[in-house]
N, C-alpha and C positions, 0 to 999 in steps of 0.2 A: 504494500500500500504506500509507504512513505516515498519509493520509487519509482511510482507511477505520479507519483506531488509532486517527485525532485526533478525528474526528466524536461519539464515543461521551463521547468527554470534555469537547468545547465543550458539546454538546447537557446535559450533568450539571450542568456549571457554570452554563447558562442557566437550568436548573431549581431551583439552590439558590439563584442569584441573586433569581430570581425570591421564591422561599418566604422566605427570612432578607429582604427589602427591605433588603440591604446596600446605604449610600453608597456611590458611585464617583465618580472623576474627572471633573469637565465638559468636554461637547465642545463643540468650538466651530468652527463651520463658517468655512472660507475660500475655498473658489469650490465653482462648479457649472455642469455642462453635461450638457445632451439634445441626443438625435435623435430624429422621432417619425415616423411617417405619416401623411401630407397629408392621405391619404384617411378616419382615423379623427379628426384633427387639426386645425382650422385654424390654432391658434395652442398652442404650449407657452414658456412663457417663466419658467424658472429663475434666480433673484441672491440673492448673499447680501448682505444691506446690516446691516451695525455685527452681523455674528458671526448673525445671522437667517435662515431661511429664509423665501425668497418666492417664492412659484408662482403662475402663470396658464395656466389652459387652457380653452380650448374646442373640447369634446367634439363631433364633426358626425358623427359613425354611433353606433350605441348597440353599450355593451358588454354580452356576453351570457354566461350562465353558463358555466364551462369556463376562464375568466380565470384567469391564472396569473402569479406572479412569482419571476422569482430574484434573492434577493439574495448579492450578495460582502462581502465584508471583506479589505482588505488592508492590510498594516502595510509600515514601512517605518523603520529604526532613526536614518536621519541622512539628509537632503534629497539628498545624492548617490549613495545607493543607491537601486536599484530596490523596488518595490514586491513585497510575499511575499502569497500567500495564505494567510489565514489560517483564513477561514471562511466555508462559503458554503452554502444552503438556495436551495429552491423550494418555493413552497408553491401554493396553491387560494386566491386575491386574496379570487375571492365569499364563501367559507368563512371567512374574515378579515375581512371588512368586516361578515359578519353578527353574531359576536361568539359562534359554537356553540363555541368551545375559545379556554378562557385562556392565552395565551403574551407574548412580548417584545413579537411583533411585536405581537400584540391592544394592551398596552400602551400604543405610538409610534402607535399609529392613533388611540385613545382621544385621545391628546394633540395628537393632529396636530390633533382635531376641535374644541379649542378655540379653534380661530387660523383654521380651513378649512370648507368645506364641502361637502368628500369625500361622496357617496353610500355610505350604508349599508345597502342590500341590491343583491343584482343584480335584471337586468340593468341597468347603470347609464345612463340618460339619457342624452340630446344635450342641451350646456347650457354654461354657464360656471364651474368649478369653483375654486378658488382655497386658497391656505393661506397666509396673511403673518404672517410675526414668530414663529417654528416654532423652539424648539430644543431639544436633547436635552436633558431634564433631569439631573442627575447622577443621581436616585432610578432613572433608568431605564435606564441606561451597563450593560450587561453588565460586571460584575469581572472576567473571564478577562481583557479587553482590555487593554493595556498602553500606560503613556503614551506618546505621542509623535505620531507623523502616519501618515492613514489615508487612504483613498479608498473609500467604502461606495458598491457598482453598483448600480445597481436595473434590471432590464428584466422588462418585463409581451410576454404573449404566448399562442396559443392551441397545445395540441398539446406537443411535445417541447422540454426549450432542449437546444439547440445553443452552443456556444463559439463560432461563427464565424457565427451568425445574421445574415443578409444583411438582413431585413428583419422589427425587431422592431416591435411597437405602438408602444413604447417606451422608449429607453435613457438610462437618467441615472447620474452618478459624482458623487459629490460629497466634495472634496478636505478633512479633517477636525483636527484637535490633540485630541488628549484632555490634559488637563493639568487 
């Protein structure tokens, strides 16, 4: 219930974020880990080196329209408490990567493609994909967010998400400071 109250108001707050281009806080990434499928997969390889994102993947089955991702947010007020959910979307990955609707995430892809080179349309290639030296700009930090420590999920996937997903395309967290 209280997330069905909150959604309406993270979702408002991305959209003023977005129109006023308020500065925010920088994040700055401090680990990261996947699981991926072998069979879509031969290699995924996440690190962060000096506060950076760096990814390597190659692609060996091609991805085809219908591609979907969820992502989480969760915060967490002091290193020995657990992690809270704060906020969490699925979207249409293709519809995203084609650039038909301006959003956050359109935003972080835009940016991600100056360090990567992420496919931009579907279906996406079999190939060697990579992003090195990736980070969140402040200009592009959602405001709702609140300093401290995060761990932002990401899993891609075809059909319904599931919470307890046995076997996704692929699942990534990656452990964050806004400050």
């Amino acid at each position: 219930m209280l997330c069905a109250r909150l959604v309406p108001t993270v979702v408002r707050w991305l959209v003023v974020t977005a129109l006023i281009g308020e500065s925010a806080p920088k994040m700055t990434f401090r680990t990261g880990a996947c699981r991926y499928d072998k069979s879509i997969f031969s290699n995924f390889t996440i690190q962060i080196i000096k506060t950076k994102l760096m990814m390597d993947m190659i692609l060996v089955s091609t991805l085809r329209q219908g591609l979907k991702a969820h992502l989480s947010f969760e915060f967490r007020l002091s290193k020995g408490k657990p992690y809270q959910s704060v906020y969490q979307h699925d979207m249409n990955y293709c519809a995203l990567i084609k650039g038909a609707q301006e959003s956050i995430y359109r935003r972080w892809f835009t940016s991600m493609l100056k360090v990567g080179n992420f496919a931009t349309s579907c279906p996406i290639s079999k190939g060697y994909y990579y992003l090195h030296g990736w980070t969140l700009d402040a200009s592009i930090v959602p405001s709702f967010l609140y300093i401290d420590d995060y761990r932002i999920g990401g899993t891609f996937f075809y059909g319904r998400f599931k919470k307890q997903m046995e076997n996704p395309l692929l699942e990534c967290s990656v452990e964050a400071v806004l400050d």
